[in-house]
C-alpha positions as CSV (number, residue, x, y, z in Angstrom):
1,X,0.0,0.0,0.0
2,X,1.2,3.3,-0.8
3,X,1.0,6.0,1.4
4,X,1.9,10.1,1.6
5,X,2.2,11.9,5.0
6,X,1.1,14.9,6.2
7,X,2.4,17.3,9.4
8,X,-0.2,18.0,11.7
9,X,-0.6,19.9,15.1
10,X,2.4,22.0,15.1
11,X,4.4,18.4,13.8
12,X,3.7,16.3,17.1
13,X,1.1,14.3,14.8
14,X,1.3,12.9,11.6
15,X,-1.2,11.7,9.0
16,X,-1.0,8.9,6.7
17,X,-2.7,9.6,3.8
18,X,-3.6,6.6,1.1
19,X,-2.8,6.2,-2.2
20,X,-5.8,4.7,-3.5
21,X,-9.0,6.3,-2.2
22,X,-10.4,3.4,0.1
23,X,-14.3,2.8,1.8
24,X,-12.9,1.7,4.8
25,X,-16.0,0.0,7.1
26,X,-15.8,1.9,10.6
27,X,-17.9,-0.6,12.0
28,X,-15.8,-3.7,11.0
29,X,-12.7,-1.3,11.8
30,X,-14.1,-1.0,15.6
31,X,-15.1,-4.2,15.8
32,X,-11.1,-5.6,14.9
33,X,-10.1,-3.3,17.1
34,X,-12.4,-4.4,20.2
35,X,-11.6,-7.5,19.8
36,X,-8.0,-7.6,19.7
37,X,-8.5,-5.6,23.2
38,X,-7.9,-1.8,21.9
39,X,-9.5,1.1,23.6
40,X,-11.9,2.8,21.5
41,X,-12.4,6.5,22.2
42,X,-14.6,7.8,19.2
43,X,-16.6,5.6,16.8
44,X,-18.9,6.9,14.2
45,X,-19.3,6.5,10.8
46,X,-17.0,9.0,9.6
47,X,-14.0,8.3,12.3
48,X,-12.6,5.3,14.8
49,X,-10.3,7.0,18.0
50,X,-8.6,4.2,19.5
51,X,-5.4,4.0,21.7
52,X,-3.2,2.3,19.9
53,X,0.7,1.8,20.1
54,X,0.4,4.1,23.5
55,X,-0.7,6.9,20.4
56,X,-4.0,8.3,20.1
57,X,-4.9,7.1,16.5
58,X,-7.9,8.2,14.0
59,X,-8.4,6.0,11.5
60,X,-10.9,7.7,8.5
61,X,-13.0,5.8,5.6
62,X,-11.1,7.3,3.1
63,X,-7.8,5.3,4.2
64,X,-6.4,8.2,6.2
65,X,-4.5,7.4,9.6
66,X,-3.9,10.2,12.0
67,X,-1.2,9.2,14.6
68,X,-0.6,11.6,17.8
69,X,2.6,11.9,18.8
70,X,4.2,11.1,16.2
71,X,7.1,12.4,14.1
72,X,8.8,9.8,12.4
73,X,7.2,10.0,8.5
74,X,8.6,6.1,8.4
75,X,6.9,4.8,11.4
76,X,4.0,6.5,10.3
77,X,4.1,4.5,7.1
78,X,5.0,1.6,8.2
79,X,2.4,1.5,10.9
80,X,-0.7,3.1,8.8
81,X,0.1,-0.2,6.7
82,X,-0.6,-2.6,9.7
83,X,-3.6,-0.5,10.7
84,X,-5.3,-0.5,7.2
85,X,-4.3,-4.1,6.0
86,X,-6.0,-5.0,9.0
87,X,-9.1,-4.2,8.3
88,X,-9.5,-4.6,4.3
C-alpha cells in the first residue's frame, strides 16, 4: 500500500494519507479493534479514535490514519500499513 504523510498539530502528529482512495468500514474497523482488546475512544461512521501503540490514532473511511505523537514520517508509514491491512 502506498501512502503520503502529512504534518499536523504543530508536527507532534502525523497523517498517513492513502494512495488509492479506500471505503474503509468503521464498524468492522471497531469491531477488529475491540476485539483484539484496543481502547476505543470515538466511533462513528466518519471516524474510529482508538489508543493504539500508546498513540492516540484516527483512522478515516477514506484510508487516512492520524497518529498523535508522532514524528517519524517512516513509522507512520510503516504502521498506517498494519492498521489498514488490518481491516481490508
Amino acid at each position: 500500500m502506498r501512502f503520503t504523510t502529512a504534518r499536523l498539530c504543530g508536527g507532534d502528529a502525523l497523517m498517513a494519507v492513502s494512495g488509492e482512495i479506500l471505503n474503509l468500514n468503521m464498524d468492522k474497523a471497531a469491531e477488529i479493534f475491540h476485539k483484539k482488546g484496543y481502547n476505543i475512544k470515538q466511533r462513528d461512521d466518519m471516524m474510529l479514535v482508538i489508543d493504539w501503540n500508546n498513540m492516540e490514532t484516527t483512522i478515516y473511511p477514506q484510508g487516512k490514519v492520524m497518529f498523535f505523537p508522532l514524528k517519524d514520517k517512516t513509522l507512520c508509514i510503516k504502521y498506517a500499513t498494519e492498521i489498514i491491512e488490518s481491516i481490508v
